[in-house]
C-alpha positions as CSV (number, residue, x, y, z in Angstrom):
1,X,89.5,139.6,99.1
2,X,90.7,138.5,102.1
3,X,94.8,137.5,102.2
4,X,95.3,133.6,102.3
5,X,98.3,133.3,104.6
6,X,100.7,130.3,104.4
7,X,99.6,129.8,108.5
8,X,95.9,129.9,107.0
9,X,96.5,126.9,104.3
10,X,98.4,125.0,107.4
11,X,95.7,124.9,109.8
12,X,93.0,123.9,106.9
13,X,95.1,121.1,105.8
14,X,95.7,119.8,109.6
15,X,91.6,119.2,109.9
16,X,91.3,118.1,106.3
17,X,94.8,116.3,105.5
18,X,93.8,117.4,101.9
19,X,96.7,118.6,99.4
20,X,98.6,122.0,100.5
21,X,97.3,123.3,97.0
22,X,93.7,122.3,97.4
23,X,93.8,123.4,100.6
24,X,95.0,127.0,99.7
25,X,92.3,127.4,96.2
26,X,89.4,126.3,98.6
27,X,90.6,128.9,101.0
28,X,90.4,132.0,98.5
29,X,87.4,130.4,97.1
30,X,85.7,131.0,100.5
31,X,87.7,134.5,100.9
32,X,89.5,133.2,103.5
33,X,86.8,131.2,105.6
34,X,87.9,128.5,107.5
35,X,84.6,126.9,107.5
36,X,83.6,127.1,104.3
37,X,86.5,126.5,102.9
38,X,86.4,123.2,104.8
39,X,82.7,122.6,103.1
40,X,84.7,123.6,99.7
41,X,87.4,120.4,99.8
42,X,84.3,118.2,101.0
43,X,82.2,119.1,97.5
44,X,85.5,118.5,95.6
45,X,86.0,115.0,97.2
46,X,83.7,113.1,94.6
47,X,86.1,115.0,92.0
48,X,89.0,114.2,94.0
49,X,88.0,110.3,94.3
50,X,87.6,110.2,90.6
51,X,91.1,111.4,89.1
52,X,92.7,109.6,91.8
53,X,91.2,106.4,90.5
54,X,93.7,106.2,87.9
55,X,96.1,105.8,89.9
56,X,98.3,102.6,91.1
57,X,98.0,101.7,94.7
58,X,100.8,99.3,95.0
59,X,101.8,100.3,99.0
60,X,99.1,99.6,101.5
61,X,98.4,97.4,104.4
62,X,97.2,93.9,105.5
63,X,94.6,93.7,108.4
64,X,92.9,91.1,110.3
65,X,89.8,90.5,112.8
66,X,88.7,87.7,114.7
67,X,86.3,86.7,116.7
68,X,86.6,83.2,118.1
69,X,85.9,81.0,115.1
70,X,85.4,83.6,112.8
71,X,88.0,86.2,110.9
72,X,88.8,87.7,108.2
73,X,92.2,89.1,106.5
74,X,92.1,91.8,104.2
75,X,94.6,94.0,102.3
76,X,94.0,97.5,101.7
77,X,96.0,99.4,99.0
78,X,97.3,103.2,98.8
79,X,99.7,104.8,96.7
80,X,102.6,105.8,99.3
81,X,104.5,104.2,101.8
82,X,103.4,107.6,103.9
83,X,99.8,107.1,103.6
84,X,100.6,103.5,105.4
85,X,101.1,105.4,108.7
86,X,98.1,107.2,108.8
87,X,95.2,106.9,111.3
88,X,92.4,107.4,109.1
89,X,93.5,104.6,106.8
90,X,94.7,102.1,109.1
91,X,91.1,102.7,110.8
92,X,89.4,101.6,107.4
93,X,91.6,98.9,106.7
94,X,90.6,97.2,110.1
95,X,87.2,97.8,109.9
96,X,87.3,96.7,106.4
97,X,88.7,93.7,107.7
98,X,85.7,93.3,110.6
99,X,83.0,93.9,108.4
100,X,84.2,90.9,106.2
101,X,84.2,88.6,109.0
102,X,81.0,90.0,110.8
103,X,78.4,90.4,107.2
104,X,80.2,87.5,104.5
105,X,80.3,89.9,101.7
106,X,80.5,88.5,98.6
107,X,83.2,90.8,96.7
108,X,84.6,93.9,97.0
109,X,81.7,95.8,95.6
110,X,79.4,93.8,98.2
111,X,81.9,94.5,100.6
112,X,81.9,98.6,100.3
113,X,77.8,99.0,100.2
114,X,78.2,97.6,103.8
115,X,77.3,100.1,106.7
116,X,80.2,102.0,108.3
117,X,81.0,105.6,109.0
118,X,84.3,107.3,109.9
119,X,85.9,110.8,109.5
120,X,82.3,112.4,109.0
121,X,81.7,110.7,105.7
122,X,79.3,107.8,105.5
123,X,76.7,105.9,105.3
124,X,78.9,103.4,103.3
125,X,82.6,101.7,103.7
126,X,82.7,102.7,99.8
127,X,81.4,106.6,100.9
128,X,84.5,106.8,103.5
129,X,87.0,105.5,101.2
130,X,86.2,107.5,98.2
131,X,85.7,110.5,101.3
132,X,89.3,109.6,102.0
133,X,90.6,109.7,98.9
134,X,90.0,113.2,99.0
135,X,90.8,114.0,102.2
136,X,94.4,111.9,102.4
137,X,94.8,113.3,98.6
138,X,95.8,109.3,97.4
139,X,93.7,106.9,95.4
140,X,93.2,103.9,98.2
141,X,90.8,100.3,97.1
142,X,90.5,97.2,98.6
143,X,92.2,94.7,96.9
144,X,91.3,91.3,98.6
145,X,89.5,89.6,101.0
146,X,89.2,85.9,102.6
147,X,86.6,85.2,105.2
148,X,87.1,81.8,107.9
149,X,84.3,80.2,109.1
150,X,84.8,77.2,108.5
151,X,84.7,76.0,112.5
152,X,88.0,75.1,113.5
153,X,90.7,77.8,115.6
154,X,92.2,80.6,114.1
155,X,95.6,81.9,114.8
156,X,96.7,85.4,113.2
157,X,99.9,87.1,112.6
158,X,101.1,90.5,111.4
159,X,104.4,91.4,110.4
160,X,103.9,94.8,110.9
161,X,101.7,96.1,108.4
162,X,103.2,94.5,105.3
163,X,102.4,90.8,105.7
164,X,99.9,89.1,107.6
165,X,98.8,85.4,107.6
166,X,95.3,83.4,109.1
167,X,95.9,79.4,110.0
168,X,93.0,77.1,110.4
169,X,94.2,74.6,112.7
170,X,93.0,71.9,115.6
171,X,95.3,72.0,119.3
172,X,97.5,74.4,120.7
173,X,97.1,78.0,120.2
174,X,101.1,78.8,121.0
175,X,102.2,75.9,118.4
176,X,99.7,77.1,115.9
177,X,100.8,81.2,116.3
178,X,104.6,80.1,115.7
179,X,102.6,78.3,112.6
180,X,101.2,81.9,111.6
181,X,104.4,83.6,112.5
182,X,106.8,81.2,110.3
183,X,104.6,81.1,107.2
184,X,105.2,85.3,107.3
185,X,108.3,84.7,107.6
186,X,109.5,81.8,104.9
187,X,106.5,82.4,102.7
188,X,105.3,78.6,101.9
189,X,102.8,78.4,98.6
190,X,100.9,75.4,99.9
191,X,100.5,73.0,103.1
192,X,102.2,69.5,101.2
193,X,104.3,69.2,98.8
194,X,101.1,67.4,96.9
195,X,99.3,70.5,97.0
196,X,102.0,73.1,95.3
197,X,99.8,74.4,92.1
198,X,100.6,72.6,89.2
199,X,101.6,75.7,87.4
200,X,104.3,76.4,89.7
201,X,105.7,73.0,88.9
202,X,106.3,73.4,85.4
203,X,107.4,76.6,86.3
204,X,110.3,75.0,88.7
205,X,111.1,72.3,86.0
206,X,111.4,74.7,83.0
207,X,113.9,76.1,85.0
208,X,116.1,72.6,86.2
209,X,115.5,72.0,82.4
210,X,117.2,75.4,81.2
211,X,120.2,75.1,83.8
212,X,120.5,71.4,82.4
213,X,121.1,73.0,78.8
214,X,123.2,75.7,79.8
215,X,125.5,73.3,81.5
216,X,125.5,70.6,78.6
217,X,126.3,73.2,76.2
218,X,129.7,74.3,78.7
219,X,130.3,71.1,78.6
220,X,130.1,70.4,74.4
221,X,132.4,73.7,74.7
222,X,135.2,72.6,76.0
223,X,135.1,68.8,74.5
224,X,133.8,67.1,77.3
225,X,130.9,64.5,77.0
226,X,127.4,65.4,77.1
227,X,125.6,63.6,80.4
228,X,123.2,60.6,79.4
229,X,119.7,62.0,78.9
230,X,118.4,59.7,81.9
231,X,121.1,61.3,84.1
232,X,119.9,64.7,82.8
233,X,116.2,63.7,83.2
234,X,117.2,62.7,86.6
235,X,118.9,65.8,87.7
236,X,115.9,67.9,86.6
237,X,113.6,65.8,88.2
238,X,115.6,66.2,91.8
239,X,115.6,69.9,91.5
240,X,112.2,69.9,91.3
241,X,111.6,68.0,94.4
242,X,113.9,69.8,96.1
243,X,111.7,73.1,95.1
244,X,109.0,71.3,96.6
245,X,110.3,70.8,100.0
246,X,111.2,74.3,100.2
247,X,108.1,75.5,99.0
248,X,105.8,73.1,101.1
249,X,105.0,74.8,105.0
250,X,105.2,71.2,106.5
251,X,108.8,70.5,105.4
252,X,110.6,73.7,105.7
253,X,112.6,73.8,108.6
254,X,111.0,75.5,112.0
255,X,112.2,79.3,112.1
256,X,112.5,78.7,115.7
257,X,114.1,75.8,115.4
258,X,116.1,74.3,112.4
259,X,116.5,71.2,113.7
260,X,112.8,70.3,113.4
261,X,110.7,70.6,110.7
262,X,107.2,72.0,111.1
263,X,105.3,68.2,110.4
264,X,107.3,67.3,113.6
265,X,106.8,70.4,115.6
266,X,103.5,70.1,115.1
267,X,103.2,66.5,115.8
268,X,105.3,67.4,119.4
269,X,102.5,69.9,119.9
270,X,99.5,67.5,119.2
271,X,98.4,70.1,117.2
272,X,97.3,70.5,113.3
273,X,96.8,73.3,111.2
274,X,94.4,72.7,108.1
275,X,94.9,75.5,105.8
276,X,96.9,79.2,105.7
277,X,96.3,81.9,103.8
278,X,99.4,84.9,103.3
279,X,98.6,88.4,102.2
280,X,101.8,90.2,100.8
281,X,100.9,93.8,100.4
282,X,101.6,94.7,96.6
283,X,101.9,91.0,95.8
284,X,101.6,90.6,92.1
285,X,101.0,94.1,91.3
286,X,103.3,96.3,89.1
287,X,104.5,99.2,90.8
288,X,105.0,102.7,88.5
289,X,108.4,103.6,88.9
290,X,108.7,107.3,89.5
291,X,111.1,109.9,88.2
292,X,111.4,112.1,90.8
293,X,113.6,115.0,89.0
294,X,111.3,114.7,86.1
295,X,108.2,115.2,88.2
296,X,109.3,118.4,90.2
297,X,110.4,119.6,86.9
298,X,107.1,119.2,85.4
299,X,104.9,120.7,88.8
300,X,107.5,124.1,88.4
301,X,106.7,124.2,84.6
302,X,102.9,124.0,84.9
303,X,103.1,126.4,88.0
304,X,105.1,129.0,85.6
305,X,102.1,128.2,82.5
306,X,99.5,128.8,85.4
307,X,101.0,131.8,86.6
């Protein structure tokens, strides 16, 4: 049996990028041959793929393609901050994200039978991600997608990797990426203030209606006369539209300039944007809160029952 050195499991995990563990059992598996051991993490992928499935992939990275008056944004999800950074991911997430806008695939399953190879695995987007998995050691999917072709100009922006935003718009390209770039930053939920989702309304005026009771009950406390209930139904009601304005792209302030809202930048620019769409990465999505301490305690304790 040929000695696994630490050098040994080093150099296999810089080809594979697989797990310092897996790396060193597929190395005495193939009695210390490179090579094979390298064929021995590629059978274990599928495995791999599978218990990593489990798994929440909350972290990840918004990307975008497009190609005159088509595009696509796309956010691809990991398990780690770290995994963010690497090459091999960020190259599936933007070809992810030109596939969508180059075949129309209908949903994610649709999306990963689509031809693509990358890192030796293949024929399929779904084969590299699940070849991936194993490779990068993290359970990766991809979580949404939105295609535009809908024939008018598309602007993009990404703030880094986190956030990235598509606007459909009509004029100038400059006005319209200022458009893309403020929508990132202030995060708007709709165009007008008619088109917030009705949902979010009630949301906005359970709340006015809670702070409304909370202050009439401070009030009753310490003897001082309740408002009338059409003052009250007024207050409540001006909240809400004051939520509106905030929440609606074409009245929130310019980031670029505060004096203007973006209705009258727009307007200055002769330009109009149609419709936006923001990815958040992990939007929605409830992250597992890790106890460190508790994990490394748990690794050493099933190292000492293996050993």
């Amino acid at each position: 049996m040929a000695a696994i050195t630490a050098s040994m499991v080093a150099e296999l995990r810089a080809k594979t990028d697989a797990p310092m563990m897996e790396c060193k059992k597929a190395l005495t598996e193939a009695d210390g041959d490179m090579a094979k051991a390298e064929e021995v993490l590629r059978v274990k992928l599928g495995t791999k793929a599978g218990k990593a499935a489990s798994r929440v992939t909350a972290e990840g990275v918004v990307a975008s393609f497009i190609d005159g008056a088509t595009g696509a944004l796309i956010e691809v999800n990991c398990e780690t901050d770290f995994v963010t950074k690497n090459d091999s991911f960020l190259g599936l997430a933007k070809a992810a994200a030109e596939l969508v806008a180059k075949h129309n695939p209908a949903d994610v399953a649709a999306l990963g039978a689509l031809a693509y190879a990358q890192d030796g695995f293949g024929p399929t987007l779904e084969d590299v991600r699940k070849g991936l998995i194993g490779k990068i050691g993290e359970n990766m999917s991809f979580r949404r997608f939105k295609r535009f072709a809908s024939g008018a100009k598309l602007a993009s922006y990404l703030h880094g990797t986190r956030s990235g935003v598509v606007g459909e718009f009509d004029g100038d390209e400059t006005a319209a990426k200022d458009v893309a770039m403020h929508v990132a930053a202030m995060k708007p939920v709709a165009l007008t203030s008619a088109d917030v989702p009705a949902d979010l309304i009630e949301k906005e005026r359970a709340v006015a209606a809670g702070k409304a009771e909370e202050d009439r009950k401070t009030a009753e406390a310490a003897g001082k006369p309740a408002q009338p209930a059409d003052i009250v139904a007024k207050r409540i009601e001006g909240g809400v539209q004051k939520y509106l304005k905030e929440v609606s792209l074409f009245n929130q302030p310019f980031v670029k300039n505060d004096k203007q809202t973006i209705e009258q930048m727009l307007k200055a620019a002769g330009t109009t944007v149609k419709a936006f769409t923001l990815y958040v990465v992990g939007e929605g999505i409830e992250k597992k809160v890790d106890d460190f301490a508790a994990e490394v305690a748990a690794q050493v304790a099933a190292a000492k029952q293996a050993g």
